[in-house]
TORBA-458472 format. One record per residue (C-alpha): x, y, z; residue in one letter. Coordinates in steps of 0.02 Angstrom, whole numbers, padded with zeros to 5 digits, always signed. Layout:
<rs>
XYZA...
</rs>
This chain:
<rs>
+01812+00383+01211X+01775+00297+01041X+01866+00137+00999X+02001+00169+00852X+02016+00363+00931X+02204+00408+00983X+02225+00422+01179X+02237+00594+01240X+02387+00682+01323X+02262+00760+01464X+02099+00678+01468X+01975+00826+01512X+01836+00830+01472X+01834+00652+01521X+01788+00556+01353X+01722+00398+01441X+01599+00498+01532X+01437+00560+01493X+01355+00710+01544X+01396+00820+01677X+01543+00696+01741X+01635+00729+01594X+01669+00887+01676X+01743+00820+01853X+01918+00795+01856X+01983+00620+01907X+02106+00593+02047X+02220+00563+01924X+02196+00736+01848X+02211+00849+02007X+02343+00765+02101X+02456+00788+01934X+02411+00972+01930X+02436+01010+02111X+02627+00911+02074X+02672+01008+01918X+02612+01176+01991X+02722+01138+02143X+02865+01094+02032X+02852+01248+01947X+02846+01368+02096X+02987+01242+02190X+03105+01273+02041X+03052+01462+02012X+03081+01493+02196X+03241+01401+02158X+03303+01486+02025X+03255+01655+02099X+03342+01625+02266X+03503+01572+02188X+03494+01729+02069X+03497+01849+02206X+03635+01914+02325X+03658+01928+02500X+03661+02125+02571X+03831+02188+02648X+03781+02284+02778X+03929+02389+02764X+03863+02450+02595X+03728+02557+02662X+03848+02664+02756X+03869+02747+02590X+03706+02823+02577X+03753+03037+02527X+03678+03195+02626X+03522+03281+02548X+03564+03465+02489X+03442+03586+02486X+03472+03735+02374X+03414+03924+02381X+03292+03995+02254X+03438+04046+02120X+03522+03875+02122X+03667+03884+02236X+03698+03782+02389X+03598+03815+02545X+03663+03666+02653X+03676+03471+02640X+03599+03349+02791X+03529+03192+02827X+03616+03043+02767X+03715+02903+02853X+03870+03016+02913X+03814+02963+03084X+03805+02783+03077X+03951+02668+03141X+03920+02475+03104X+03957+02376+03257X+03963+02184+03318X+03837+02087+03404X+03939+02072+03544X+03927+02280+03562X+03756+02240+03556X+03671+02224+03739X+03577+02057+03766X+03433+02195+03837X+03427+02273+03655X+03421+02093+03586X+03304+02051+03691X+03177+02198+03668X+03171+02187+03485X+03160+02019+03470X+03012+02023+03596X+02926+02189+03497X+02937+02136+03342X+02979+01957+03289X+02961+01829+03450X+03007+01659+03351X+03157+01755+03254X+03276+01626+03318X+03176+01491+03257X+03087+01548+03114X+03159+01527+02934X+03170+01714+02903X+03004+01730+02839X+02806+01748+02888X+02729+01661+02738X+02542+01718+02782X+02618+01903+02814X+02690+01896+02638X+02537+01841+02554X+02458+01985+02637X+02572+02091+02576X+02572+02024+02398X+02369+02009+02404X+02357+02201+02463X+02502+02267+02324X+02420+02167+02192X+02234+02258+02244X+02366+02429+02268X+02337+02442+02457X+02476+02461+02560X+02614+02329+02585X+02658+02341+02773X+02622+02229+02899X+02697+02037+02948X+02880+02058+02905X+03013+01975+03009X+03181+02055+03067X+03246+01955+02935X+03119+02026+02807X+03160+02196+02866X+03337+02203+02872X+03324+02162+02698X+03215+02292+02653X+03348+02430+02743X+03468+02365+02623X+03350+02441+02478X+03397+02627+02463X+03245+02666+02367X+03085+02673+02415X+02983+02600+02260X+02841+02476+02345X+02815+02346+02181X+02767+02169+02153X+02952+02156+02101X+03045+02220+02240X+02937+02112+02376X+02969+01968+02295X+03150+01999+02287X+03158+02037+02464X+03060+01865+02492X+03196+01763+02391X+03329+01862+02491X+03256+01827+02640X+03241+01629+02623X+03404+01633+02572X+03469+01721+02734X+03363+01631+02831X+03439+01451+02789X+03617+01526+02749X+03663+01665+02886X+03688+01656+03071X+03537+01719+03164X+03665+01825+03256X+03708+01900+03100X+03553+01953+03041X+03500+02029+03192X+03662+02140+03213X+03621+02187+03035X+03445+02251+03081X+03516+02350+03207X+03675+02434+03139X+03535+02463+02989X+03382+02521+03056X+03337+02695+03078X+03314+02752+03234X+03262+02966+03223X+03375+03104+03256X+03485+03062+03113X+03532+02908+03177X+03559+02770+03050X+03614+02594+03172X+03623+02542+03373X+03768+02641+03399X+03738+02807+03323X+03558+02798+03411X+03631+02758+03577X+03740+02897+03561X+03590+03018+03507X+03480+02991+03647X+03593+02951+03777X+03770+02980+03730X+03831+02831+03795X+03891+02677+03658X+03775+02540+03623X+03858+02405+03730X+03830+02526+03889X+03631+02499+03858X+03530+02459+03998X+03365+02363+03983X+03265+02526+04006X+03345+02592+03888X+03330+02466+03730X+03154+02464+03768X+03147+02647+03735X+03268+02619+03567X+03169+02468+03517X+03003+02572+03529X+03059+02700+03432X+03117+02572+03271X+02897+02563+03269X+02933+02715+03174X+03035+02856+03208X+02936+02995+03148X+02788+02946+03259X+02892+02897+03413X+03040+03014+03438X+02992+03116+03577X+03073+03265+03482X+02920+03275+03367X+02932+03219+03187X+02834+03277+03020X+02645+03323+03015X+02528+03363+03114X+02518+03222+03211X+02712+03205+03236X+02724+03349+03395X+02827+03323+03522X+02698+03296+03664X+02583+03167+03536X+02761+03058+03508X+02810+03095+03693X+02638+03011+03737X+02660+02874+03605X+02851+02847+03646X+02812+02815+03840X+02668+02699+03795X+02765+02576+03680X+02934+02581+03805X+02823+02529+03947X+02720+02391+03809X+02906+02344+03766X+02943+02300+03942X+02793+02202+03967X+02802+02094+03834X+02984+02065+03878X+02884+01989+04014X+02757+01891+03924X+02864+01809+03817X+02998+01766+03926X+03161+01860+03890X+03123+01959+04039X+03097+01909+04242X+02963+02007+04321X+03045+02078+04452X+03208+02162+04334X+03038+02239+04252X+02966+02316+04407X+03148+02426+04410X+03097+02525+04256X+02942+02629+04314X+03019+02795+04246X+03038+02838+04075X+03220+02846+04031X+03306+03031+04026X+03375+03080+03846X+03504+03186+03818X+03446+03362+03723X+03443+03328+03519X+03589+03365+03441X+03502+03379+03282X+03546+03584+03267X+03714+03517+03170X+03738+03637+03034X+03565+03701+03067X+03628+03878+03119X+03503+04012+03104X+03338+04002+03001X+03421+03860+02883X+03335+03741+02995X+03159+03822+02983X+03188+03816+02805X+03229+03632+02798X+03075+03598+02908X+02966+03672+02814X+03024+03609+02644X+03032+03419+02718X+02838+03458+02772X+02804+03496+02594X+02900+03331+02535X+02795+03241+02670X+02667+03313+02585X+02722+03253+02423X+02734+03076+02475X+02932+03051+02520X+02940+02941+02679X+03037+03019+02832X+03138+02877+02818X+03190+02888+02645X+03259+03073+02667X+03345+03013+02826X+03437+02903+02705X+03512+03034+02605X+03539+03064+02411X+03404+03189+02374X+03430+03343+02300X+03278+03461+02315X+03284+03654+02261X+03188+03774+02357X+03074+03948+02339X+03168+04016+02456X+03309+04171+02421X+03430+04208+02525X+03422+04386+02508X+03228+04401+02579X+03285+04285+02698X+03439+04393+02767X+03322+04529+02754X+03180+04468+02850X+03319+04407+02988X+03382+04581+02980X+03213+04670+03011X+03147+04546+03143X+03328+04553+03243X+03364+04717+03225X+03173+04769+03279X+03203+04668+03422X+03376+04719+03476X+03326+04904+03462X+03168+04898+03580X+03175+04750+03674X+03295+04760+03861X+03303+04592+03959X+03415+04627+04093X+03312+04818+04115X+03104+04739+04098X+03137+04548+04135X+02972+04545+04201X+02906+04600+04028X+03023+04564+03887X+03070+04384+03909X+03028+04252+03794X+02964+04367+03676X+02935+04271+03501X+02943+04324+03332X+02863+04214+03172X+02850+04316+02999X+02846+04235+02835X+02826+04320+02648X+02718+04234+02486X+02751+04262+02319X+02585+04352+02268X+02584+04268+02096X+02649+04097+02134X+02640+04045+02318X+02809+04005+02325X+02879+04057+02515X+03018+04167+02483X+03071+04184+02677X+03025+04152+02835X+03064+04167+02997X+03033+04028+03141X+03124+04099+03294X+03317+04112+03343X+03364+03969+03275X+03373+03769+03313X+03562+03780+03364X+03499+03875+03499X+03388+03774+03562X+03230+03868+03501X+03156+03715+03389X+02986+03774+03397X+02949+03846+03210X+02868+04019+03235X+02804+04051+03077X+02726+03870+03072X+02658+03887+03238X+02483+03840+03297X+02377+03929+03435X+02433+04077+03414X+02261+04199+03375X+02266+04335+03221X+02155+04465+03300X+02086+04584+03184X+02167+04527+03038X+02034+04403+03018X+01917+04530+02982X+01951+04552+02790X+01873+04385+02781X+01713+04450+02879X+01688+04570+02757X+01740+04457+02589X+01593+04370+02633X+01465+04486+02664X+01537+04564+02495X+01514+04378+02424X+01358+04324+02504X+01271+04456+02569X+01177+04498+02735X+01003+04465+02791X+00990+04655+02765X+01028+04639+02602X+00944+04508+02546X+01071+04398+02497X+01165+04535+02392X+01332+04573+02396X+01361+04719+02516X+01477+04859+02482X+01596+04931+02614X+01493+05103+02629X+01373+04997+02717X+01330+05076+02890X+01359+04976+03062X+01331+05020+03233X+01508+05038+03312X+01442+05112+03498X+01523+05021+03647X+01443+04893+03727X+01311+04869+03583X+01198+04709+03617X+01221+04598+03459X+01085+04513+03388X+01087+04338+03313X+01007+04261+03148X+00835+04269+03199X+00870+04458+03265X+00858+04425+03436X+00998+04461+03556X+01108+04345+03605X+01140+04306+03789X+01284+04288+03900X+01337+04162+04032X+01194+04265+04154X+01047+04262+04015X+01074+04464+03988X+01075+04518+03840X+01262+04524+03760X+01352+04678+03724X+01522+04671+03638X+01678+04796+03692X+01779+04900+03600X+01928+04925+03660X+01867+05128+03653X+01729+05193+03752X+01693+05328+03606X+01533+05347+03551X+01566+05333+03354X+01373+05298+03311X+01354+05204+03131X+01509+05203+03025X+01553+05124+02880X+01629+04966+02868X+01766+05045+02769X+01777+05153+02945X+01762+05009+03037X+01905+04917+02977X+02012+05089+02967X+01965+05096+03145X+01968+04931+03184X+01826+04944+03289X+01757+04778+03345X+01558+04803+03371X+01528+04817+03184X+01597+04637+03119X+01522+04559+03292X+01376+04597+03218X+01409+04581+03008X+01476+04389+03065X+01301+04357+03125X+01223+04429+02972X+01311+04347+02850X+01330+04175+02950X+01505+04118+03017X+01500+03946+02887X+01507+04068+02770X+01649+04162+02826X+01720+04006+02838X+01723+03962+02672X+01814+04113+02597X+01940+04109+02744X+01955+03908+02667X+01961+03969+02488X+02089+04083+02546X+02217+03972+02593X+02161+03935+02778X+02155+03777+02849X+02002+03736+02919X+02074+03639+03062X+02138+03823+03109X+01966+03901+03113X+01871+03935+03290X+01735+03799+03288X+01613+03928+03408X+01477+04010+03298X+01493+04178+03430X+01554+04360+03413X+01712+04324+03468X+01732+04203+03291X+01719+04380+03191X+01867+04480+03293X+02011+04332+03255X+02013+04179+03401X+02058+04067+03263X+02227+04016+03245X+02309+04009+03068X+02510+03999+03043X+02625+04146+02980X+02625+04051+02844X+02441+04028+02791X+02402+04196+02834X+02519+04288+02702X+02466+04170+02567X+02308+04199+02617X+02318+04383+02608X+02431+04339+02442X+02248+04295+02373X+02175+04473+02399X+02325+04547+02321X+02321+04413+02162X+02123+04491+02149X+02045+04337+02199X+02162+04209+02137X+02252+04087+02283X+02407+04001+02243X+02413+03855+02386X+02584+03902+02482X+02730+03782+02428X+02936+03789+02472X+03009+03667+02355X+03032+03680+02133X+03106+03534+02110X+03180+03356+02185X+03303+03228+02087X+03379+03057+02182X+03495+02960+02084X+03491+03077+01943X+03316+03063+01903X+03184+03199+01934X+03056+03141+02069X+02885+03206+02011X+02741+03283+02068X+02827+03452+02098X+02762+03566+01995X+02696+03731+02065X+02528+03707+02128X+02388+03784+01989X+02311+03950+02063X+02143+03946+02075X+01984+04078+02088X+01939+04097+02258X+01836+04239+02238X+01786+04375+02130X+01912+04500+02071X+01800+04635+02091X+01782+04590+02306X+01982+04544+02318X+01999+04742+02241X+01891+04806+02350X+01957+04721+02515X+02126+04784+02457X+02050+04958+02427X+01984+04957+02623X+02151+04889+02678X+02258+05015+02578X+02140+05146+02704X+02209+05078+02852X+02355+05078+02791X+02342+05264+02742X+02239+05336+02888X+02197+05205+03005X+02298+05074+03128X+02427+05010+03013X+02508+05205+02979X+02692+05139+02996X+02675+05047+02849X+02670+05205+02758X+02831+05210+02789X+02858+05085+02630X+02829+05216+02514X+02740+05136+02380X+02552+05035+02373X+02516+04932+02516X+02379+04858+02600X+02345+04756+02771X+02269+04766+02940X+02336+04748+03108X+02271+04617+03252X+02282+04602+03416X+02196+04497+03527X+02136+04493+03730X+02266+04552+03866X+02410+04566+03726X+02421+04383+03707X+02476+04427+03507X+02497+04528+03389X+02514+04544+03205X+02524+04637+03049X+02495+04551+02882X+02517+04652+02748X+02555+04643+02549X+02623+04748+02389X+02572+04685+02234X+02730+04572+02204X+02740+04524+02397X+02633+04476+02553X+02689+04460+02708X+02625+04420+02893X+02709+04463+03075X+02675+04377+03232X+02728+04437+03387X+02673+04338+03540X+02761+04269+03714X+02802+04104+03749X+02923+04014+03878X+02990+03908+03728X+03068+03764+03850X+02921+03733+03949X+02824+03571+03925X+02641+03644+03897X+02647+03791+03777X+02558+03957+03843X+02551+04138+03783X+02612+04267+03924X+02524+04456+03913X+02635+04567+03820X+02573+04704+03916X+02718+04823+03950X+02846+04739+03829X+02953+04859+03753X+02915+04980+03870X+02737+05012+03772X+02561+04946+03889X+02467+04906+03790X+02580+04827+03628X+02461+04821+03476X+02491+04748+03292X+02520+04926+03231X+02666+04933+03349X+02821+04809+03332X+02734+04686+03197X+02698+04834+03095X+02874+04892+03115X+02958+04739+03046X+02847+04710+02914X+02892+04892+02857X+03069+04855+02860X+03073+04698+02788X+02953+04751+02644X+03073+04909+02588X+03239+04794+02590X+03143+04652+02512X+03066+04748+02379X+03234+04860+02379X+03263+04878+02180X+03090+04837+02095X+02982+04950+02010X+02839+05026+02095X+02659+04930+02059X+02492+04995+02090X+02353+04874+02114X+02206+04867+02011X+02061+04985+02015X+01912+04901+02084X+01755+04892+02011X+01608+04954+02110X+01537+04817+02207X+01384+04761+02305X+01237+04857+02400X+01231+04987+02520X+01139+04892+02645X+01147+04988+02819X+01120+04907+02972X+00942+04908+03051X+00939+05079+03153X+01064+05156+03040X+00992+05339+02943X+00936+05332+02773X+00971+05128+02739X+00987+05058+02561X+00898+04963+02526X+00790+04953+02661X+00782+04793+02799X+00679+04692+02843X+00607+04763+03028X+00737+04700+03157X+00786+04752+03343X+00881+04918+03353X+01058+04818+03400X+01099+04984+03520X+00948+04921+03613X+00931+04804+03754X+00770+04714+03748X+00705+04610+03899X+00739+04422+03883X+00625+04338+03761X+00516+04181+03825X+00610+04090+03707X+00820+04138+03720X+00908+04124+03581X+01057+04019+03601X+01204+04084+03714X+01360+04131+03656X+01414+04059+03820X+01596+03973+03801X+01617+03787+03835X+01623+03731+04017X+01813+03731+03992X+01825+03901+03934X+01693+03994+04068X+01814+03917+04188X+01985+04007+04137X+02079+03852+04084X+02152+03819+03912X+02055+03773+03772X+02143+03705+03625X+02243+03547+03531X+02353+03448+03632X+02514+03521+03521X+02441+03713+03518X+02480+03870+03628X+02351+03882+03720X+02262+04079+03757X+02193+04053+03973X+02003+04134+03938X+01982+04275+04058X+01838+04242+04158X+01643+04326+04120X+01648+04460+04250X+01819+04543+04198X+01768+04514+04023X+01636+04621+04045X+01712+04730+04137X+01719+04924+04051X+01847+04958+03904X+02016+05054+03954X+02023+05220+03881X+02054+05260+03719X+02240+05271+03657X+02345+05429+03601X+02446+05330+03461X+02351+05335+03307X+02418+05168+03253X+02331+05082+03402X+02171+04999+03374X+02015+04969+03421X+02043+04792+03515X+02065+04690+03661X+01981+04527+03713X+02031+04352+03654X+01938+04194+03643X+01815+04232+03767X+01617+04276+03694X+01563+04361+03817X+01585+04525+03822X+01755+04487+03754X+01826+04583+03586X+01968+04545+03506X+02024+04668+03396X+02166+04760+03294X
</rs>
């Protein structure tokens, strides 16, 4: 610095330096800095901590119910919110509960200062980069964040919890706090506090608690949705994934009890059995289907991105698609179907825990408009029928069998879009040919020949014939010629969900052994009967808290998932079977209609999905001991009195009933005209083909084994044994085993409305049909 020049305030760059060195701060320099920038945050800090309050626990026990409201506005019923909560003292608080949570989720609690500094950065480092914020709070941190009714994850509110909880932690008994946590926490079934959740799983009051037992209510506060054994929201929320989960943490609970020393040994070695819980008493004002309906619309808020929690704490109001009216109606059609042909006390061996699942799509919005899960919650039935997975469709997968070859083409056609006219061999027992037109094999290296459930010899029909019929040799074949991806992706476009779909690439994928919802399966129907437009299913309009509209609830967009001209022409073969072929009750309706009946292997289901131009609707019918621990269909052979029970039967029935009530009022609608569509591209064998295919096997024929097999349709080693196959949380279909499945077809029915179908998820030799 020049002699003469005035002294600077800060002396950077350094004047008396040359160079580079100018540029490196003295001592002087940096240990000022580092003082005034911890002055700053020391008096910020400060300032902030004194400017915030304290939470009164007793506040939150105002939290309101959430109503949910039918279609037209009025009142449907109000749940959730803190009715059951009742604050209690530490001392009703076992030193076992203490203990437990103390030991799962904050070990130095009594000697911390109410915070985890490096858990807090974490949190503020992954909010800042808009990651998620969880992770490293103490029980202080989180009692303050239960006393936050709202569930808005900013920059703001974290720091405002941090300032609250450095002020609890240097101003507030540790006793305090942690009574707080617990009379604020949310526990599942409903239960906001130690007391109430005591009294949910094991009606007994919170100071009754034994050590087994807080280690059980302590795992559960990891997160209720994913913990409660009851089962929670999504599809990884089922009872037997949180039962697993549940009886993991209680025994990880107990050990680290243990570990950390709030716990001898040898009291742990007394807890080797899960603790019992009382049944859920969540059916409280859940009467009927109103609990099915609340289900299903706090799926789709799930969906939408509201927490569990946060609807546990009340305040919401959220409007539904559903009207009551359908709803009654549906009820009324189901119950009164039932009541009429099923006896208990006369065929117990054969009309016990028969279910019912139907639901009904607004064809030009999506919106579910009723449903109907099963007797209801309140009567112990909490299984949601028409959300249910592993139940198989049958032949009313088919449509999409043919929407693709309509879409795509066959190898017989070139590629081009087939029409129904096309010509299939529908014999009995026809070997099917693969890709590469040789024939596949079965579990013995023979050649594979699919069943009808007829013997009769119908030759080459139509596929318009063959859907009428719903004869099962055709679409074993058509699957192969169009390629099952393909099929896949206009059952996708649809509305299916792909986690739904049989992953096999054999026959057997063509004749229904995948396992879509009631639900999906109207919508997706909805999308034939919309000509090619799907609206993705939704149950709830609108949701306000506080007065303020929660967005993101619009009604989902439709979108093209196909062609109009093949959605009118799959509703032109499905108004046939409606009108001459297995679905002839439906004519009963007495306007335009369309849909197709399934039925799958040894009566294991049965449907009918079906759909006017204003409505679609599907019926399941399966059986199902709904209070045993692993989920499996029972034959339905013989129910009602009938031996063989087929979709055409009782599912057809219902739908009819429903349909005429529901639609009860409304003008008639015709659907649209469709335009003529795709080739007439006959099978190989088939007289006078159009245009003509490439040279392939006769598929009638049974060629000796090649040198080099094709692959075998051959099930999994799981499945050629007879045991279940499927998801931990589906009903799962026994296989029958090769020989039987092979075994001839029974002989053909009287009733016109029967189909043409049998076999489940077996490939070999099996059928599955309508």
């Amino acid at each position: 610095m020049g002699a003469g020049q005035p002294k600077r305030f800060i002396n950077y760059p350094r004047g008396e330096k040359i160079g580079w060195k100018r540029f490196v701060p003295s001592w002087k320099l940096v240990s000022g800095s580092a003082l005034g920038f911890f002055a700053i945050i020391t008096v910020g800090a400060g300032i902030g901590i004194a400017s915030v309050g304290t939470p009164d626990v007793n506040k939150t026990a105002k939290a309101q119910n959430n109503v949910f409201y039918w279609a037209n506005g009025s009142q449907m019923v109000a749940t959730g919110g803190s009715v059951n909560r009742q604050i209690v003292s530490i001392e009703d608080i076992p030193r076992s509960m203490q203990n437990a949570v103390i030991a799962a989720e904050n070990e130095s609690f009594e000697s911390d200062k109410g915070v985890d500094p490096m858990g807090i950065a974490r949190a503020v480092w992954n909010m800042a980069k808009g990651g998620s914020t969880q992770g490293g709070s103490t029980i202080t941190q989180q009692f303050v964040k239960n006393q936050y009714l709202d569930s808005d994850q900013t920059l703001k509110r974290k720091v405002t919890e941090l300032f609250i909880s450095i002020k609890l932690g240097v101003s507030e008994e540790k006793n305090t706090i942690l009574a707080g946590y617990l009379n604020t926490a949310y526990y599942g079934r409903d239960a906001y506090g130690i007391q109430a959740a005591a009294r949910a799983y094991f009606g007994k009051d919170s100071n009754k608690l034994n050590p087994s037992e807080s280690a059980f209510l302590a795992a559960v506060l990891k997160g209720p949705n994913l913990y409660n054994p009851d089962g929670g929201i999504g599809a990884a929320a089922t009872p037997e994934a949180n039962s697993e989960r549940a009886k993991q943490r209680w025994s990880w609970v107990l050990d680290r009890e243990v570990k950390v020393g709030r716990m001898q040994q040898a009291e742990r070695d007394q807890y080797k059995e899960f603790p019992p819980l009382i049944e859920s008493a969540q059916a409280a004002g859940m009467s009927g289907q109103i609990g099915y309906l609340v289900d299903t619309a706090n799926l789709y808020l799930a969906k939408k991105g509201i927490k569990v929690e946060d609807l546990a704490k009340g305040g919401y109001q959220i409007h539904t698609t559903f009207k009551k009216e359908k709803v009654d109606a549906l009820v009324k059609a189901v119950e009164g179907t039932r009541d009429g042909m099923l006896d208990e006390k006369a065929r117990p061996e054969t009309d016990t825990f028969v279910q019912f699942g139907a639901a009904s799509v607004d064809v030009k919005t999506g919106g579910l408009v009723a449903l109907y899960g099963g007797p209801g919650i309140d009567k112990k039935h909490f299984n949601n029928n028409a959300n249910t997975s592993g139940v198989q469709v049958g032949s009313t997968w088919k449509p999409f069998v043919l929407a693709a070859a309509m879409q795509y083409g066959t190898q017989n056609s070139k590629g081009e879009g087939i029409s129904a006219k096309s010509k299939y061999q529908a014999n009995d027992l026809t070997v099917i040919n693969n890709r590469a037109g040789e024939p596949l094999r079965d579990g013995s290296g023979k050649p594979f020949r699919q069943k009808n459930e007829s013997p009769t010899p119908y030759g080459y029909v139509t596929l318009n014939e063959a859907m009428e019929k719903s004869i099962n040799v055709p679409f074993a074949q058509l699957v192969f010629d169009v390629g099952h991806s393909k099929v896949r992706s206009v059952a996708k476009a649809s509305g299916l969900l792909p986690e739904s779909f049989d992953p096999n690439d054999n026959a057997s994928f063509a004749l229904g052994t995948s396992t879509p919802s009631a639900i999906r399966m109207a919508d997706s129907y909805a999308t034939f009967a919309a000509s090619g437009i799907h609206h993705d299913p939704y149950s709830v309009t609108s949701v306000t808290k506080d007065g303020k509209d929660v967005p993101g609830f619009a009604a989902p967009k439709g979108e093209r998932a196909m062609d109009n001209s093949i959605a009118d022409n799959i509703t032109k073969v499905l108004r046939n079977v409606v009108e001459n072929g297995t679905g002839t009750k439906a004519k009963k309706l007495g306007r335009p209609a369309a849909g197709k009946t399934g039925t799958t292997d040894k009566n294991m289901s049965a449907w009918f999905v079906g759909y006017t131009p204003e409505l679609s609707t599907s019926v399941a019918l399966f059986r199902s001991d709904p209070s045993a621990k692993k989920k499996e269909l029972i034959s339905m052979r013989g129910v009602a009195g009938i031996p063989s029970l087929h979709g055409g039967d009782i599912p057809a029935e219902i739908w009819t009933k429903y349909m005429k009530e529901a639609l009860n009022g409304e003008p008639k609608s015709d659907f649209p005209e469709p335009d003529e569509l795709g080739v007439v591209a006959h099978a190989s064998g088939a007289p006078s083909p159009s245009p003509s295919p490439s040279p392939s096997p006769s598929p009638s024929a049974s060629p000796s084994p090649s040198n080099s097999p094709s692959p075998s349709p051959s099930p999994s080693p799981s499945r050629s044994s007879g045991k279940p196959t499927c998801k931990p949380w589906a009903i799962c279909v026994p296989s029958p085993s090769a020989s039987s499945s092979r075994s001839p077809s029974p002989s053909p029915s009287k009733s016109r409305d029967r189909p043409s179908g049998g076999a489940g998820d077996f490939p070999i030799g099996g059928s599955t049909g309508g």
